[in-house]
N, C-alpha and C positions, 0 to 999 in steps of 0.2 A: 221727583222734581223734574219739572222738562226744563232741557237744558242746548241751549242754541246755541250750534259750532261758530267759532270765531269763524269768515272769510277774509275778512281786513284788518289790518294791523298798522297802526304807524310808530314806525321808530323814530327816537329822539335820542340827542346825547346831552347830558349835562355838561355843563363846561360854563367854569367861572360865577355859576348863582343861575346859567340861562339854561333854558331847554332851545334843542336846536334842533329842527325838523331835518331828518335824513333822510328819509322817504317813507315807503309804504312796501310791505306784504300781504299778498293775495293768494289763497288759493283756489285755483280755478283749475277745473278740467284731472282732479285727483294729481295737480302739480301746485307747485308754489313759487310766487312770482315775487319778482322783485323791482322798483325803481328808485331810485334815488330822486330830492327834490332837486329842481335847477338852481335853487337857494345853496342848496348844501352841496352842492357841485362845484358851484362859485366859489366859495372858502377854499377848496383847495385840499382839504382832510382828509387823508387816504387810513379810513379804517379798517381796511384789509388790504393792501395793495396789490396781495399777490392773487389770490383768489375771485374779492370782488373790487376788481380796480374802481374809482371815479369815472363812468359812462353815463350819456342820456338813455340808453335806449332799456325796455324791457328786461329784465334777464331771470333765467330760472337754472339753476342745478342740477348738473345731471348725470353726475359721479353716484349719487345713492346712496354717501357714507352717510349723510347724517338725516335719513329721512324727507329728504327733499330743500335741505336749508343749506344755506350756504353755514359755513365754519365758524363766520362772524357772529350770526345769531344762537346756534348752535351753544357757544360759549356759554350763554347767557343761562344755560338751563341746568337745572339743580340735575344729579344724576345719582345712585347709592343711594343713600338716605332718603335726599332731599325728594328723590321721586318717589322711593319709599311712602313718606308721608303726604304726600299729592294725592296718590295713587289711593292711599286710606281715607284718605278724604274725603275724596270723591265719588267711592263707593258708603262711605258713609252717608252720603246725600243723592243716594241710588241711581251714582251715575257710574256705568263701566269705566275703567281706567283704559282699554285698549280702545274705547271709541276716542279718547281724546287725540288729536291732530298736534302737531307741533308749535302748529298757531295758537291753539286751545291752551296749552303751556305755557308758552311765553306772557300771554296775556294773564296770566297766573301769576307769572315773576313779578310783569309790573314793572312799578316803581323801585322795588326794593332788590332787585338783582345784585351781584357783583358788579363790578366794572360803573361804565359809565352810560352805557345804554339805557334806555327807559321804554316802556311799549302798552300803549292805549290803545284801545280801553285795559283798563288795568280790573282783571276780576279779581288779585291777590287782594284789592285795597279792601275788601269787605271781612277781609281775616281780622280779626279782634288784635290791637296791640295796644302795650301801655309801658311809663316810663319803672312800672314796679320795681322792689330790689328783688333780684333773683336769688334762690338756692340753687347753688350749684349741686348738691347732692341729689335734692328732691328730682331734678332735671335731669342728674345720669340714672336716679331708678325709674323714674317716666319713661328714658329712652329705652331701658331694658325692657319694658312693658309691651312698648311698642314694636319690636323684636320677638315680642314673643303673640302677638297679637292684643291689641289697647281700648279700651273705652275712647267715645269721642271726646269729649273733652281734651283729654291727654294729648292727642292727635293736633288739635286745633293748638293747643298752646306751642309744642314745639314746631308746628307748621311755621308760628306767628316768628319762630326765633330762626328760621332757615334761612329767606330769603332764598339766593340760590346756587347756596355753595356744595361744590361735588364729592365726589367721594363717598368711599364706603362707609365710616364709620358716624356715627352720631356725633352733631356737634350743633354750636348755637352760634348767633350771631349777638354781640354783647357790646355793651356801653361800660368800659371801664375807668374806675377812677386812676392816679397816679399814684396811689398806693397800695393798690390792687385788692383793697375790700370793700368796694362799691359798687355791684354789677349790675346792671339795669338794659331789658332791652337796648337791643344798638342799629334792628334790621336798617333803621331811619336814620334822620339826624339826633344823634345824639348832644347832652345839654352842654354850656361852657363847664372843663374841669374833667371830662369823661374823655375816653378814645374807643375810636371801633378796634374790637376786636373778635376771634374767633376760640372757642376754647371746644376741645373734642372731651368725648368720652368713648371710653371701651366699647368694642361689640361684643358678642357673645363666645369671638374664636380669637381674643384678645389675651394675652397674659394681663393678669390686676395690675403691673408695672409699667401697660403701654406707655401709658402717659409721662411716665417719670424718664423711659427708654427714647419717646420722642425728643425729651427735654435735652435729656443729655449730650443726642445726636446735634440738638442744635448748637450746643455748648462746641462739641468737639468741631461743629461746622466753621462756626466765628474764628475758632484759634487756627483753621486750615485756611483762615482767607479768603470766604466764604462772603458775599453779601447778603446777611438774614437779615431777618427783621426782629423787632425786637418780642424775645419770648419769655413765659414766665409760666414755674409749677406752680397751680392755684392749688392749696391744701386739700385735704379730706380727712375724715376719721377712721377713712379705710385704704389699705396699698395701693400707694404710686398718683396719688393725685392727680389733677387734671393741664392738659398742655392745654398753652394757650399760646398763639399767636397774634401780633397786632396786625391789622390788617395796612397791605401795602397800596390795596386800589381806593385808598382815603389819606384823604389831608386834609386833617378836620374834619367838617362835613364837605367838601370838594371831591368828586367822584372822580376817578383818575379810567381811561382808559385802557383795558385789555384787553390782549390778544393771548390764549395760548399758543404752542405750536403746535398743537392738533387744529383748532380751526384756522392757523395760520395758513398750514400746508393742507389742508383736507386727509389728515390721518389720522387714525382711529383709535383709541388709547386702548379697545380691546386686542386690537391686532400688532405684534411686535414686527411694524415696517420700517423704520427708522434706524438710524446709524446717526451717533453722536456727527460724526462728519454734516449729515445733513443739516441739524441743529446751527453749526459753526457755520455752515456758510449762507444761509438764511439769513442769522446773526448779522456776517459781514457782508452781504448785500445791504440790506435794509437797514442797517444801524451807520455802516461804513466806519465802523470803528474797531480796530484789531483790540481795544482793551475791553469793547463788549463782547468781543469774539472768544478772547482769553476769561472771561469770567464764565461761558459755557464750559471751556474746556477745564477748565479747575474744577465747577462741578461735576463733570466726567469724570475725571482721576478720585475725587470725594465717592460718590458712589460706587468705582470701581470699587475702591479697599478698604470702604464701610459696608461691604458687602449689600448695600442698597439697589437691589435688582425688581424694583416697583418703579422704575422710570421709565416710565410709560411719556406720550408726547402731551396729556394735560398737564403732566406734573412740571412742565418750564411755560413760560411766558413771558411775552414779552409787553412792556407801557407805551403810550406814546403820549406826550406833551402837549400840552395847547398849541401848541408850534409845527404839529403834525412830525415832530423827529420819536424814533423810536429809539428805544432803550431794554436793555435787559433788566428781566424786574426781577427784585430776589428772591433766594432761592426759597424752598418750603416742603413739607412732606415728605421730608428726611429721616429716615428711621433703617434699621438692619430691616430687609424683608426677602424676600423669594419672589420672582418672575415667574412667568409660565414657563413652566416643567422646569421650574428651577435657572432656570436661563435671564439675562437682563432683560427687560422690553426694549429698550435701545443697543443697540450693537456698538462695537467698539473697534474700527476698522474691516467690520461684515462678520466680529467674533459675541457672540453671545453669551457660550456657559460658562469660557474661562479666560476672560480677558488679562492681558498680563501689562508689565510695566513695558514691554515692547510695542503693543499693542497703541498705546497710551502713546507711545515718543515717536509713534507712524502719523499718530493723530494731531499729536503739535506740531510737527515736520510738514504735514500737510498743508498744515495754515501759516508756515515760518512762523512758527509763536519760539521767539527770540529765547522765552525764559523756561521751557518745557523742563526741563529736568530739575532747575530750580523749584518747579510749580510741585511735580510730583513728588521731591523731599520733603517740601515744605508742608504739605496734606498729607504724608506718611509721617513727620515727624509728631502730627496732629493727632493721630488713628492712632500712631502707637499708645496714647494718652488718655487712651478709652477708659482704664480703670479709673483713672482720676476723675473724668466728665461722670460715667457710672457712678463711684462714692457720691460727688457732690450731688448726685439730682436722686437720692437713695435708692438707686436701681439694686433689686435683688442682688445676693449674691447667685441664685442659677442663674439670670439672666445675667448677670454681668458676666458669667464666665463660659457660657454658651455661647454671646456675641465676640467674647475675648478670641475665644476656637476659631473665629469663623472671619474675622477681618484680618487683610494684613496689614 
């Protein structure tokens, strides 16, 4: 198949039913450029402020982290899996995966990305999609397949279900009912009576109870005061069923946008650069609000003593409104895990392998959060509870009592 690299790109944002021209990317000169429209400049909508403010002129990146993109667009691309299955794809249609460009990518996403970005020409729209009812089983053995090397076929249907959500593990993008036995593609707008949602399956270096062990994390995250979204264990006829999460950059079909605080700040979710501090005071620049400020910091203290050391800087994000005010958007990808070499990927007053409740009370000290020690009883009173979230969501008893060890 010959296959001709994207050079231009135009971004758009959804907002309210419209698409709204934000400008254009170009690569030129083995660099990649950026302008904004003077249309979209005019509204006033600072979709990265920190990074890629509202300017007329030219601009291209020159940090390196993300391939020559600014953080903004960055966001938008499936990464684990999702490239995963790009990657297969595209050699399935004897194109090399390493010639592809970033532009080459994006223009993959498309229409059907996370967030609220949009990006034409869209080559993902030629991927086969339909309103079918899914099997969730038949989908987490297809994903194993594909882990272990797949038929195309295979390939192309979970592509169709990506869109382009990150992370490592296999997972779909789904249309579900309110009774949760109706699931039906969701990459799109899904019908009246459905909601977007996300639902994972296992990898291969997964215990069979991930899913029940995500569940439960989220269980225990809501009663620590937590703002999740709404989640739910989809059955199986085999150990620990499947998490699902509803998705938070939808309201209805209304695409909401995101910002992580890795393309916020241009940090690398490979690399552990961060310190919860910096998270907080991003928060309270750009939110100006010390209760958006205290909702990072609660889930700081959560992941401290849920021993959740996979908070890395994709794993928080931040919304912003049609109003262009930013918000912290809730929490997600909460589970017991290990960081590099065992350490947090975010530090906790510059402490990484063994953060402590002092640690924690430097860190709300630092931002005068009025309620710190309230906060940290109130999420240890939570944590202590784990057996309880465990039973309800039928997490193993070794997993239940391996994570017991290991949280305090």
């Amino acid at each position: 198949m010959n296959y001709a690299p994207v050079s231009v790109l135009t971004v758009l944002l959804a907002q309210d039913g419209k698409l709204l021209s934000v400008g254009k990317l170009a690569l030129r000169d083995r660099k990649i450029w950026f302008q904004y429209d003077a249309s979209f400049l005019s509204k006033g909508l600072e979709l990265s402020p920190y990074k890629l403010p509202l300017k007329a002129e030219v601009v291209t990146c020159e940090d390196g982290i993300f391939d020559g993109l600014f953080g903004l667009f960055n966001d938008s691309l499936p990464d684990g899996w999702g490239r995963l299955l790009l990657d297969r794809h595209m050699r399935s249609l004897g194109i090399a995966s390493e010639n592809l460009t970033p532009l080459d990518r994006l223009a993959y996403v498309g229409q059907h990305g996370m967030g609220a970005l949009v990006y034409q020409p869209d080559h993902g729209s030629g991927i086969r999609r339909s309103n079918k009812v899914l099997d969730l089983e038949k989908l987490a053995e297809e994903s194993r397949k594909v882990l272990d090397g797949a038929p195309k076929q295979v390939i192309e249907e979970l592509l169709s279900l990506n869109g382009s959500s990150g992370g490592a593990r296999p997972k779909v993008m789904v249309g579900v009912s309110p009774d949760k036995k109706h699931i039906i593609h969701g990459v799109d707008d899904v019908p009246t009576g459905h909601e977007h949602w996300i639902i994972k399956f296992t990898s291969s270096s997964d215990p069979d109870d991930n899913g029940a062990i995500e569940y439960a994390y989220s269980l225990m995250a809501k009663a620590a005061g937590i703002n999740m979204p709404e989640t739910h264990l989809f059955p199986t006829s085999k150990k620990g069923g499947y998490f699902g999460v509803k998705r938070f950059d939808r309201s209805g079909n209304s695409r909401l946008h995101v910002h992580t605080v890795s393309g916020f700040l241009h940090a690398s979710h490979r690399s552990p650069t961060l310190d919860y501090e910096d998270i907080m005071k991003t928060a309270l620049v750009f939110t100006k609000s010390m209760t958006e400020t205290e909702a990072f910091f609660r889930l700081a203290v959560f992941n401290v003593l849920s021993h959740n050391r996979d908070d890395h800087a994709k794993n928080f994000s931040f919304l912003m409104g049609t109003n262009g005010a930013w918000h912290a958007a809730p929490a997600y990808d909460l589970i017991f895990s290990s960081g590099p070499a065992g350490e947090h990927s975010t530090m906790v007053m510059g402490e990484g392998k063994d953060p402590t409740r002092k640690h924690l009370q430097q860190l709300g000290k630092k931002f005068d959060i009025k309620k710190t020690d309230e906060i940290i009883d109130q999420v240890s009173a939570a944590v202590s509870r784990w057996k309880e979230f465990a039973n309800t969501a039928s997490v193993t008893k070794e997993s239940r009592d391996l994570i017991g060890k290991n949280i305090s």
